[in-house]
Every structure is written in structure tokens, then in C-alpha cells.
C-alpha positions as CSV (number, residue, x, y, z in Angstrom):
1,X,0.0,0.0,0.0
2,X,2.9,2.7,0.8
3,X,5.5,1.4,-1.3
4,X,6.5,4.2,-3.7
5,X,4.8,6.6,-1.8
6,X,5.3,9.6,0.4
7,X,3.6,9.7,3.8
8,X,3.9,12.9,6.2
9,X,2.7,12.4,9.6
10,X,2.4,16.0,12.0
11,X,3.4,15.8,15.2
12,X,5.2,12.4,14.4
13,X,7.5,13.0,16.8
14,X,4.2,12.1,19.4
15,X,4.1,8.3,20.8
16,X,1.8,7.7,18.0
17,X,3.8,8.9,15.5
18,X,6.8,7.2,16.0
19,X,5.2,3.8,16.4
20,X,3.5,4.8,13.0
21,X,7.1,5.5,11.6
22,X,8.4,2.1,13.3
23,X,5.6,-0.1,12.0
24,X,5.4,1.5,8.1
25,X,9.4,1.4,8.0
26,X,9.0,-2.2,8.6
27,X,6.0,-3.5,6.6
28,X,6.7,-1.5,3.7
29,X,10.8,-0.7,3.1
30,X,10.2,0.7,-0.2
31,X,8.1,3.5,0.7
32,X,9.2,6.4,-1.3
33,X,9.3,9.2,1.8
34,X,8.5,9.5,5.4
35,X,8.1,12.9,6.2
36,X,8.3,13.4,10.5
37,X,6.6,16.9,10.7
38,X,6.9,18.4,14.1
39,X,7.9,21.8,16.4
40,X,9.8,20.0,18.9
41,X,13.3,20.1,17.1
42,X,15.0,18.1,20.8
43,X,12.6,15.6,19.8
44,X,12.9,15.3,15.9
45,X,16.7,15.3,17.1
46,X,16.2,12.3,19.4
47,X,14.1,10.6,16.8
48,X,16.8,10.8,14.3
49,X,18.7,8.9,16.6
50,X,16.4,5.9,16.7
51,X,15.7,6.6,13.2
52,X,18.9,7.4,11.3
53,X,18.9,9.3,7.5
54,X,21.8,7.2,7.1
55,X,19.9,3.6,7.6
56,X,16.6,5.1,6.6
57,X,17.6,6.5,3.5
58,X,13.6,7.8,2.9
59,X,13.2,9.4,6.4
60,X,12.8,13.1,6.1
61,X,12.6,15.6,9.5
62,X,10.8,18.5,8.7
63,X,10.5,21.3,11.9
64,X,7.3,23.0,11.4
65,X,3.8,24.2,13.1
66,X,0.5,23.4,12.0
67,X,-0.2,26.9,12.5
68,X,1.9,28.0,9.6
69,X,-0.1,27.2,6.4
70,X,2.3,28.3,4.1
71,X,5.4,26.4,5.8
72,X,2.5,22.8,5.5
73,X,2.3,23.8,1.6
74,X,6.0,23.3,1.6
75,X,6.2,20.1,3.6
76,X,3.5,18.7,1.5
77,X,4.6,19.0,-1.9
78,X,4.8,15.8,-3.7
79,X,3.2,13.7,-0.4
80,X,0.8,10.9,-1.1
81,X,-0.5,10.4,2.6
82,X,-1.0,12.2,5.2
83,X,-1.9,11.8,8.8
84,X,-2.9,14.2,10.8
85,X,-1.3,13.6,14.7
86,X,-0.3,16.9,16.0
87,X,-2.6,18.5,18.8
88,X,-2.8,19.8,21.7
89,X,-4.5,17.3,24.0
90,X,-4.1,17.5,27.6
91,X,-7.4,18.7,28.9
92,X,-6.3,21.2,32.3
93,X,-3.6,22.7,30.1
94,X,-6.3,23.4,27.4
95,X,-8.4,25.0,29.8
96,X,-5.8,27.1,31.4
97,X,-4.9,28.2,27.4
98,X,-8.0,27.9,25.7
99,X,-7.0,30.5,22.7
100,X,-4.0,28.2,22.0
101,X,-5.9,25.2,22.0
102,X,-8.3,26.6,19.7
103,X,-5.3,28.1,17.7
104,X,-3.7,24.7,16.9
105,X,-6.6,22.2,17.0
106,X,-9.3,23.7,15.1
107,X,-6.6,26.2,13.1
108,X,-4.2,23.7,12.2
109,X,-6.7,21.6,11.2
110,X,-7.9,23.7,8.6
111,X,-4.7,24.4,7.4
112,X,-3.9,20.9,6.9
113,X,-6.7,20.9,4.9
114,X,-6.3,24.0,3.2
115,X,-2.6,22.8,1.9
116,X,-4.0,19.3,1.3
117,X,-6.3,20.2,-1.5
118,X,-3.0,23.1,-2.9
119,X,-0.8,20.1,-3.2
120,X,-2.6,17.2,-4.6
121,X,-2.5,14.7,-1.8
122,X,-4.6,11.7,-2.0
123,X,-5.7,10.8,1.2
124,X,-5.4,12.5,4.5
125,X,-6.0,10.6,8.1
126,X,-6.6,13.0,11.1
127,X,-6.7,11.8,14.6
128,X,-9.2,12.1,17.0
129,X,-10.2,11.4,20.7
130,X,-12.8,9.9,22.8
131,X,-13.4,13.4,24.1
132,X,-14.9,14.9,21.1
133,X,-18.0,12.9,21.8
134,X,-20.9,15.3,23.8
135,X,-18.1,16.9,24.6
136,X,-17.8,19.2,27.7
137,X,-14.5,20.5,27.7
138,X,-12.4,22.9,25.5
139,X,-10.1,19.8,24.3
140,X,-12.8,18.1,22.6
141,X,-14.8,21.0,21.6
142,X,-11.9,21.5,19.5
143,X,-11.2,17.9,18.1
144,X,-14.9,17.5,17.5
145,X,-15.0,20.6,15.8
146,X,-11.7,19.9,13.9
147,X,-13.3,16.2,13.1
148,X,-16.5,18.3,11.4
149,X,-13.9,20.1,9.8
150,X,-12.1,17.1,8.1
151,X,-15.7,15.2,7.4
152,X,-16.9,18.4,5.6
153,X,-13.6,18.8,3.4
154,X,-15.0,16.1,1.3
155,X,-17.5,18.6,0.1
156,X,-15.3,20.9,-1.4
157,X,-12.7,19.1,-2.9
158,X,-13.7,20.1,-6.0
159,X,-12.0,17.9,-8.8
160,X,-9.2,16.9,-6.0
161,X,-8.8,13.5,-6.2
162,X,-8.6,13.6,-2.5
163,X,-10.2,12.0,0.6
164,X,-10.4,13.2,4.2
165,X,-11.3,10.6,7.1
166,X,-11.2,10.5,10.9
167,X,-10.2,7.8,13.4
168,X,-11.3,8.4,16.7
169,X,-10.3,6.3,19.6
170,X,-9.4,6.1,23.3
171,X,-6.6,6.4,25.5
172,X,-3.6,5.3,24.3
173,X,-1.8,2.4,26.5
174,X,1.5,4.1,27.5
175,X,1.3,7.6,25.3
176,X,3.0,10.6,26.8
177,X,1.0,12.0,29.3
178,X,-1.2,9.0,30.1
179,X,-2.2,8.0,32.7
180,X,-0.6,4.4,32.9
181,X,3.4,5.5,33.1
182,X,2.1,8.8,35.6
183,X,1.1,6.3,37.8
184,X,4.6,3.8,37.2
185,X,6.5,7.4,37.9
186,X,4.5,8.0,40.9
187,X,4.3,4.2,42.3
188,X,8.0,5.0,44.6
189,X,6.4,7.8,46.5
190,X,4.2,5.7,47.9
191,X,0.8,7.4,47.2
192,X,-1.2,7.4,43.8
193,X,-3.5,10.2,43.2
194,X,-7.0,9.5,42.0
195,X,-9.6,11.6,40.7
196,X,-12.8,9.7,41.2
197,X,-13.2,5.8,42.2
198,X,-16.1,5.1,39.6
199,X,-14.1,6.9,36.8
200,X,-13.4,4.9,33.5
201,X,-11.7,4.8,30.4
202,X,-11.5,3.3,27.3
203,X,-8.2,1.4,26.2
204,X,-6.5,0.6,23.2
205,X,-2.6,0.0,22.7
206,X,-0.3,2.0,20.5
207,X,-0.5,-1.1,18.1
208,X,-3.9,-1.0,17.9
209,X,-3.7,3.1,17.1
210,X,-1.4,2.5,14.3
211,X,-3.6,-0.4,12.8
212,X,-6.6,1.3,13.1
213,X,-4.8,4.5,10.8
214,X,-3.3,2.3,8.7
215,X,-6.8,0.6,8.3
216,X,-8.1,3.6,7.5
217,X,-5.8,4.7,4.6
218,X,-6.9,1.8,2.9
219,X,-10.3,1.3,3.4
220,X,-11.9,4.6,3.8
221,X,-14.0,6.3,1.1
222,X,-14.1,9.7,2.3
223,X,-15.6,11.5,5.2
224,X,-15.8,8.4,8.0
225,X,-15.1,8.8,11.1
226,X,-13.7,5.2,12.5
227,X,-14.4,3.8,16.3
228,X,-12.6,0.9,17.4
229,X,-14.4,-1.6,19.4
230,X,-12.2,-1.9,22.6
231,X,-12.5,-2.4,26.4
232,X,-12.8,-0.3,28.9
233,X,-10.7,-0.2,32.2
234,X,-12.0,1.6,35.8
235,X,-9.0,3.7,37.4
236,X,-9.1,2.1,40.7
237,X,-7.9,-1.3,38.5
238,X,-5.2,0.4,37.3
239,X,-4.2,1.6,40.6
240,X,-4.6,-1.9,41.9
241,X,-2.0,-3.1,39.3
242,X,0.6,-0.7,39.0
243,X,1.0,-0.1,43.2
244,X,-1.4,-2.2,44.7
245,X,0.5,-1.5,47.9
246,X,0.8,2.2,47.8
247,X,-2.3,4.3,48.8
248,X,-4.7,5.1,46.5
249,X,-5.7,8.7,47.3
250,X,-9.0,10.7,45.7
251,X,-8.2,14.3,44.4
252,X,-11.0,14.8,43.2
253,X,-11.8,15.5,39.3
254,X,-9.7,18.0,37.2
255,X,-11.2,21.1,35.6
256,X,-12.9,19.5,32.5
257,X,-12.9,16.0,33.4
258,X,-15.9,13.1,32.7
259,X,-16.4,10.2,34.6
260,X,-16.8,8.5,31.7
261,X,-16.4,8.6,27.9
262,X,-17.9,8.3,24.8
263,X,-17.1,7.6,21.0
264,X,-20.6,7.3,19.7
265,X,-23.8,8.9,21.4
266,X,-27.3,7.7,20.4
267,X,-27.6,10.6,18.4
268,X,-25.1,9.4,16.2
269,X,-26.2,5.9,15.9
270,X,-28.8,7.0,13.0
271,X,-25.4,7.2,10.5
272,X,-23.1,4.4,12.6
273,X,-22.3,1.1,10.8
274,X,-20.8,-2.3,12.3
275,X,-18.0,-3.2,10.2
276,X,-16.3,-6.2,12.3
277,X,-13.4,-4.6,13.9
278,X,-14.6,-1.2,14.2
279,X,-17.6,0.7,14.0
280,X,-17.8,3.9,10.7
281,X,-20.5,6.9,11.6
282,X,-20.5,8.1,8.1
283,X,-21.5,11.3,6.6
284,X,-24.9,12.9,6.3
285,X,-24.4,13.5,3.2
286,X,-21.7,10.8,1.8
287,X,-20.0,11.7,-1.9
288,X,-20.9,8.4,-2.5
289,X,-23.8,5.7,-2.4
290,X,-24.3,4.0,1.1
291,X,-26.0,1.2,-0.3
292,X,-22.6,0.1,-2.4
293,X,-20.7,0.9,1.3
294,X,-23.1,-1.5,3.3
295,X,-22.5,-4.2,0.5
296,X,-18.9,-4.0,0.4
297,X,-17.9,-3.7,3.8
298,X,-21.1,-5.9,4.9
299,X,-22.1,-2.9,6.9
300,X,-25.0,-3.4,9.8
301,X,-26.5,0.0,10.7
302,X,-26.6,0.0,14.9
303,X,-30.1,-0.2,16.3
304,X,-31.7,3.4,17.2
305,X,-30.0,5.1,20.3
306,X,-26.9,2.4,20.4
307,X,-24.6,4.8,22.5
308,X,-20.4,3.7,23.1
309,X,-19.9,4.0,26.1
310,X,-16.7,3.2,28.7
311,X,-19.0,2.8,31.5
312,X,-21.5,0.9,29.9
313,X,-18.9,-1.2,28.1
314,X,-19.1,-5.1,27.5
315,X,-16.0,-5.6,27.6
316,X,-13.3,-4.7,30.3
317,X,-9.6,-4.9,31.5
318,X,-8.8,-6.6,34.4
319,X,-5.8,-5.9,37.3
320,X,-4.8,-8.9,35.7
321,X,-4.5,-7.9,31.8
322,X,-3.4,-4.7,33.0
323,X,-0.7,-5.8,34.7
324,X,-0.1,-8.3,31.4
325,X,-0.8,-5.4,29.1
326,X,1.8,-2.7,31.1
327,X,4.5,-5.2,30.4
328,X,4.2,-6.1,27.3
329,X,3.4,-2.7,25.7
330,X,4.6,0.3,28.9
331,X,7.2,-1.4,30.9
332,X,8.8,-5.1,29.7
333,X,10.8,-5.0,33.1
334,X,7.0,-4.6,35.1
335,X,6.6,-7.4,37.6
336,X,3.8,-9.3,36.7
């Protein structure tokens, strides 16, 4: 699928991006370019480490903002594919800075699109979250809005021959910030700070983010907006598995915080598919014929008010495969 062609991934210097780098670099060696777009130069310089010019001959590091249009029309020229990573996502900060949140979220996000359609590329990817579902803080008003933004650029593409989708998805096990290695840096002080007992989460491991984009960039027609179907973990497990010996001390929740989360409400069930692995809410008004969609990916259209969410969720973690899951995806030298 990417041999021969030239992928760009923003903020790719992010724990997504990188696995994304590691995982295409190995299933498909001839790709043409693999363009790391990113602010952070300490990090693009650490990256080049792991990822050397000199082994990777097609690796490219390219400093930029998504801010800057005119510097994305530069990185973009002659790229195939590209996914859209870079945000800013941690939910207090975003509330404490809610103009640059808005600035880089829903901004960037149109300039991605923006220098998309200038450049010719074919497909673009962007990322979203769990919290732009019924969303009640400034962090996922802006991915939800930056989401309507990349379904609705299928509208004007014009005679592009160009697609924009959307994978939306949970918390990442292990991702900077996370919760999982906060609590592994916290477990030697003895005390592990939670917010609420009943609060949950939905889970999915870096692999699965990376298969779930890749996915994506092959399957999608233009304007879906992808849900995995993953389990769910409560906090207090994760607290129990990591330090089940330290003391597990409520905070109380953060500015902008939910108890639990979402990736599909009922009001989106009307336009949300089961396609096996993952469920598609698809576009109002598709640029192509649902009923050829259904039949090809044997899609089954969710009953009426079918809501996702991680409290309500069949299927959950244990302290168990937590413990299983931390070291063999956060920490191989975790004792079991």
C-alpha cells in the first residue's frame, strides 16, 4: 500500500507517530518518503537517533507548526498520505490556554486541509479522541470541531482527487502524558493520586492506534469517522496493578474532566455502521452511495439510540490484563 509513496505524519515526533514510523518502515521498506513533521526540534533530534537518514535513506525531518499554512504547503509538496497527529490534548492545560488550544486544534486543522487540497494529496487521516464525543471540555470541543472540519472537506474538494477521514479512539496504553506510566512514575512515592473511584476509560494500545490509521488509509472512502471496538478499564484497576500497595488517594476531578467517555452517542447511531473490527459513523451526506458501502464492507447499521460508552462497556480490563498489558506494551521489566 505505501511502497512508492510519500507519507507525512504531523506531530510524528508524538508516541503515535513514531510507532507509525516504526511499524510502516518495517511493513513497507520501499516506501518512497517519510516525512516526521513536528515543532519540537529536541525531539525530531532524538528521533533521528532511533531513526537514522543514514539507515533510513527515505526518512525526512521536517520542523514546522500546523499553525503556519504556508510552511504545511512546503512540507506537502509531492506527499501521497498524510496523517494528521499533531494536537494539543491534555485537557487542564487546554483550559488554562484555551485560545491556544483553539489556535492549533481547530486552526491547524484547517490548514492541513487547506494545503491538502493546494498540493494534490490523495488521502489524509486526522486523529481524534474519545473526548470529542458530547463533549464538555475545550479539548474536545476542539477535536470535535476539527473532526466536522475534516468530514466536511470532502465537500469541497472540487475535482481533488482527495479523501479526508477521521479515526477516533481512546486512550492510548503508555502515550506521553497518560495515565498508565504517571502512575509507574508516581508508584516509589508511595501514594497514587486519583480523581474519582467510579471513573473509567477506554483502552487501546499503540498497536492497535497504528492499525486502526493504517486501516483507514486503505479502506476509507471519504468522510468516516472510524471507532474501534475496545474495552474499557475503571481507574481504581489500574491503581490496583501498578502499586497495589501504595495508597490510592482521591483528588477529586480536574477542571474538564468526565467520569466516563464516549465515541458514539445515540444521536449518532442514525449514521453508525458495524463493520467487524470497528464501527464507521458516516456522513450525512456521503459523496458516495451508502448502499454500495453497506455491501462492500457488509455494513449493519446500529439499532436506534446504540450509544459507546466506557462505563456501559461489555467488555473490560482486568488488574490482571493490565498488569499483562503494562508489560508487554509500557514497561517489559514490570513485575507481573
Amino acid at each position: 500500500m505505501l511502497n512508492n509513496k510519500s507519507v507525512l505524519i504531523t506531530g510524528g515526533t508524538g508516541s503515535l507517530g513514531k510507532a507509525l514510523v516504526a511499524n510502516i518502515l518495517e511493513k513497507w521498506p520501499n516506501v518512497k518518503r517519510l516525512v516526521v513533521f513536528s515543532r519540537d526540534e529536541q525531539k525530531q533530534y532524538q528521533m533521528a537517533q532511533e531513526f537514522p537518514v543514514s539507515k533510513y535513506p527515505q526518512m525526512r525531518y521536517f520542523i514546522g507548526d500546523v499553525r503556519d499554512r504556508e510552511r504545511l504547503v512546503r512540507a506537502f509538496s509531492g506527499i501521497d498520505y498524510v496523517i494528521h497527529a499533531a494536537a494539543m490534548k491534555h485537557v487542564h492545560i487546554a483550559e488554562y490556554n484555551p485560545d491556544e488550544c483553539v489556535k492549533t486544534n481547530v486552526g491547524g486543522a484547517e490548514n492541513v486541509i487547506q494545503a491538502a487540497l493546494q498540493t494534490k494529496v490523495e488521502h489524509v487521516v486526522a486523529l481524534s479522541t474519545d473526548k470529542a464525543c458530547a463533549p464538555i471540555n475545550l479539548y474536545g470541543a476542539t477535536k470535535l470541531t476539527s473532526d466536522k472540519l475534516f468530514v466536511a472537506a470532502n465537500n469541497i474538494r472540487g475535482q481533488h482527487n482527495i479523501k479526508f477521514s477521521v479515526v477516533r479512539y481512546g486512550n492510548v496504553m503508555g502515550s506521553n502524558g497518560s495515565v498508565i506510566p504517571f502512575f509507574l512514575n508516581k508508584k516509589s512515592e508511595g501514594t497514587l493520586p486519583i480523581t474519582v473511584k467510579e471513573m473509567t476509560r477506554f483502552n487501546i494500545s499503540l498497536q492497535g492506534g497504528v492499525d486502526m490509521v493504517l486501516h483507514a488509509l486503505k479502506t476509507a472512502w471519504g468522510g468516516e469517522i472510524f471507532i474501534p471496538k475496545i474495552p474499557s478499564y475503571k481507574i481504581t484497576d489500574v491503581a490496583e496493578a501498578i502499586g497495589p500497595n501504595c495508597e490510592h488517594k482521591v483528588i477529586g476531578i480536574r477542571p474538564g474532566e468526565k467520569i466516563h467517555e464516549e465515541m458514539i452517542t445515540s444521536s449518532d447511531s442514525f449514521f453508525t455502521y458495524d463493520i467487524d473490527k470497528y464501527f464507521v459513523i458516516v456522513p450525512q451526506t456521503p459523496m458516495w452511495n451508502i448502499n454500495e458501502f453497506i455491501s462492500e464492507f457488509n455494513a449493519k447499521l446500529v439499532p436506534n439510540g446504540f450509544a459507546y460508552n466506557s462505563g456501559t462497556n461489555t467488555e473490560w480490563e482486568t488488574v490482571d490484563t493490565l498488569r499483562s498489558l503494562i508489560k508487554e506494551h509500557v514497561d517489559p521489566n514490570f513485575e507481573v
